[in-house]
N, C-alpha and C positions, 0 to 999 in steps of 0.2 A: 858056543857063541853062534848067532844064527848070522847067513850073509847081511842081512839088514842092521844087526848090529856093528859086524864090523867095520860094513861101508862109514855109516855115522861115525862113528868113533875114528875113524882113518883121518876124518876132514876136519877133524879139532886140533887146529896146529895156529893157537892165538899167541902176540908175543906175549902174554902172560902165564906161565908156566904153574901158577895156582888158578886162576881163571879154566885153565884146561883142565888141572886137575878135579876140579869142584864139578866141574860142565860133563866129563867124563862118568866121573862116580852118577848123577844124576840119572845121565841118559841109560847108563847100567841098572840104575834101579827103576827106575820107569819103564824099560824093555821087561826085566824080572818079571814088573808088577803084571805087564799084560797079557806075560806066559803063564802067571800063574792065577789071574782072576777070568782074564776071557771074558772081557767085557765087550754088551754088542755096539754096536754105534747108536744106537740110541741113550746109551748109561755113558758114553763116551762125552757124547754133545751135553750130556745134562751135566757130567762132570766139570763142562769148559764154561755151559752158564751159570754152577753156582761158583766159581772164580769169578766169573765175569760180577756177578750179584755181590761178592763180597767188596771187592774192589766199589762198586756201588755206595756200598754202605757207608765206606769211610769216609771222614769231616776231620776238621781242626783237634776235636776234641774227643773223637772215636775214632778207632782204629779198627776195624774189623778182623784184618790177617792178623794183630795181633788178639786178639780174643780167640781166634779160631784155632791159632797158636796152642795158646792158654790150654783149650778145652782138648786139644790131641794128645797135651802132655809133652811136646817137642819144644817149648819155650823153654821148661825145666829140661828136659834133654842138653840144651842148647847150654846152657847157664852152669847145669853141671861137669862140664867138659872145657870151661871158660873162666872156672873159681876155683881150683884146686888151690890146695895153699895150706900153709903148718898148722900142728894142731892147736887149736885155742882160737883160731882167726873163726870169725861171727859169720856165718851161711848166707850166702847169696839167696837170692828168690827170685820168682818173678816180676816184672814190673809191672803189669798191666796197661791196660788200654786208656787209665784214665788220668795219666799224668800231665799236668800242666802247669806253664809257671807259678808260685807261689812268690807271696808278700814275703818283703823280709821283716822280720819281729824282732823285738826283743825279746831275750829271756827272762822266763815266768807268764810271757804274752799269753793270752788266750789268742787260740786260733778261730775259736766256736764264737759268730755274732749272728746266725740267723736265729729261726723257731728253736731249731732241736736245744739250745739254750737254757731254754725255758722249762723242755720235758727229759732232758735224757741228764743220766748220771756224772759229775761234774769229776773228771778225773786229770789226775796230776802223772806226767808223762815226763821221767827223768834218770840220767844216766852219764855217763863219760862215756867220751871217743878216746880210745888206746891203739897204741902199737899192738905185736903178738906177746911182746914182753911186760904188758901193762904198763909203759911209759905214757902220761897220757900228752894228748895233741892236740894244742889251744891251736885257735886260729882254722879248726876244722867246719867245713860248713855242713849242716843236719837237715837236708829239703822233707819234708814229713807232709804227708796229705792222707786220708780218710772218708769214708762217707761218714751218714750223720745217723742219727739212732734209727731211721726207717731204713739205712740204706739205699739213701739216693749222697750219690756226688756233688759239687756245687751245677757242674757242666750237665748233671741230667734234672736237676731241679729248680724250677722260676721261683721258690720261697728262697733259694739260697742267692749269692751275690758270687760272682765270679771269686776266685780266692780266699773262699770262706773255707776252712776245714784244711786246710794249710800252711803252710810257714817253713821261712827259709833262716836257720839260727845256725847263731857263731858260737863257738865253744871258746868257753872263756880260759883264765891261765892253767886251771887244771883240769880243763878237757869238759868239763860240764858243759851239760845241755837241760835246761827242763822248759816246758811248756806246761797250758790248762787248757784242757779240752773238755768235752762230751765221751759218755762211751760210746765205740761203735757199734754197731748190731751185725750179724750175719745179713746176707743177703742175696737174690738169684743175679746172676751176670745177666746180660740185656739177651732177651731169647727174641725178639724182634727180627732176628735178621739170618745169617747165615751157621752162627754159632749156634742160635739155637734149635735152629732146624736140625743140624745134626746131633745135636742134646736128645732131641725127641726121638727122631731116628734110633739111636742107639740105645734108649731106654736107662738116659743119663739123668740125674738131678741136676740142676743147673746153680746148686747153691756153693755161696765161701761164707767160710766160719769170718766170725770179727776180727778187725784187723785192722793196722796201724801200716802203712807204706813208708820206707825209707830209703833215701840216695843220699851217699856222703861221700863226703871227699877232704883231700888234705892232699898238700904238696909232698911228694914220693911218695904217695903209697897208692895202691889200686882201688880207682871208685867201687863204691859196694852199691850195691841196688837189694834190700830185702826186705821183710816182715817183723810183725810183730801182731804174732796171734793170740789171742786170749782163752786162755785154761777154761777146759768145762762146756768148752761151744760142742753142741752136738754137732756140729759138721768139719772137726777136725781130721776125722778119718777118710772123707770121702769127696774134701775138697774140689770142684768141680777143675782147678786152674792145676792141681796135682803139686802144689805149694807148699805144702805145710810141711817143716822139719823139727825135729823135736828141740832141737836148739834156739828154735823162735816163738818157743810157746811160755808164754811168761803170766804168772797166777796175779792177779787183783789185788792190791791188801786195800782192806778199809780202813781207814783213818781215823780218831775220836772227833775229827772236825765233818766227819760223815764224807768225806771225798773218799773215792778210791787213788790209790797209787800203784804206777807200775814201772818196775826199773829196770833200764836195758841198757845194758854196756854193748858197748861195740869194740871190735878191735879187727885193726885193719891192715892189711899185708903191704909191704914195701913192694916198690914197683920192681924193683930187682930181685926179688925174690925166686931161688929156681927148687924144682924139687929137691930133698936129696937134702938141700940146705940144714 
């Protein structure tokens, strides 16, 4: 430990004794990092403007640290040391950058009213919310949002209507949920800005396979925030947001009425739940 280190670290004495510890470990790995990259002041200051530039970026409806997140891979870091839980319980994921409140609909609602309507594959999106026991759990709420067959969001695109591609549904007595949508399509995260500069940098694709976004919840049990990826996407492997688990990868079936359908059960961990359990 060099003097500089230990002076710092002396003068952490907050009355929050996880505040310290967090603040601690930090300043441990930021001293690490500049013993061991030996960065000059000029890569120093370009460091603190592209913070400064991300922090920039951010709006109601983007998040930049959180994409920048995404693209490091530490959001999943983050989420995986945050969802541990019995076997059977449905894999957390990332949430991304682009979540915003959603309509509440009825079941069977279409969430899809702009163009992509008109051109993309009309599929039927349906499943129960479960305990780990498969007891299922009416009264659970399902918030679900997407982009559209091009891969734009309602919030990145003036054809869509604020809460298009969306919906907030109630699971009825036995835990069902279905909606009608559009298929999604794969598509590149916003390279416009801080994210993608370091995409380029590193000699990254900035693409995610298609995908379904979901946050539920129900009285005792741990809200879930995950995916639902669709089988056969060539960018399953190489997901730019480092997302994708094989547990949320769910195959297409077509229908004789020509929709596709795809069925996601969920099941969801009691808030009391400890390891070990």
């Amino acid at each position: 430990m060099t003097p500089l280190l230990r002076q710092v670290l002396s003068q952490i004495d907050g009355p929050d004794p996880r505040v310290n510890e967090v603040v601690s470990a930090l300043v441990k790995h930021l001293h690490a990092f500049v013993e061991e990259v030996r960065p000059t002041e000029r890569e120093w200051i370009a460091g603190l403007d592209f913070l400064i530039e991300t922090g920039q970026m951010c709006t109601p409806h983007r998040n930049e640290f959180i994409l920048l997140s995404d693209m490091l891979g530490l959001t999943s870091a983050v989420d995986d040391v945050n969802n541990e839980g019995p076997e059977g319980m449905t894999p957390s994921s990332v949430e991304g950058p682009f979540h915003s409140p959603a309509p509440e609909r009825e079941l069977g609602a279409w969430i899809s009213a702009g163009p992509e309507r008109e051109r993309g594959t009309t599929t039927v999106v349906q499943g129960r919310v479960l305990d780990c026991d498969g007891t299922p759990l009416p009264g659970a709420v399902v918030d679900v949002w997407q982009a559209n067959d091009t891969g734009l969001y309602d919030t990145q695109d003036d054809n869509q209507d604020l809460g298009n591609l969306r919906g907030l549904f109630t699971t009825d007595a036995d835990g069902r949920y279905w909606f009608r949508t559009i298929r999604p399509s794969s598509y590149p995260v916003p390279t416009d800005g801080t994210a993608g500069r370091l995409l380029r940098a590193v000699g990254r694709h900035p693409m995610r396979p298609a995908h379904f976004h979901y946050r539920v919840t129900a009285p005792g049990y741990r809200p879930l925030t995950t995916h639902v990826f669709l089988a056969g996407d060539p960018y399953l492997g190489s997901d730019a947001a480092y997302a994708v688990k094989d547990a949320l990868v769910r195959e297409p079936v077509r229908r004789a009425d020509g929709c596709e359908e795809i069925t996601f059960d969920i099941k969801l961990v009691p808030l009391d739940w400890k390891e070990g359990q």
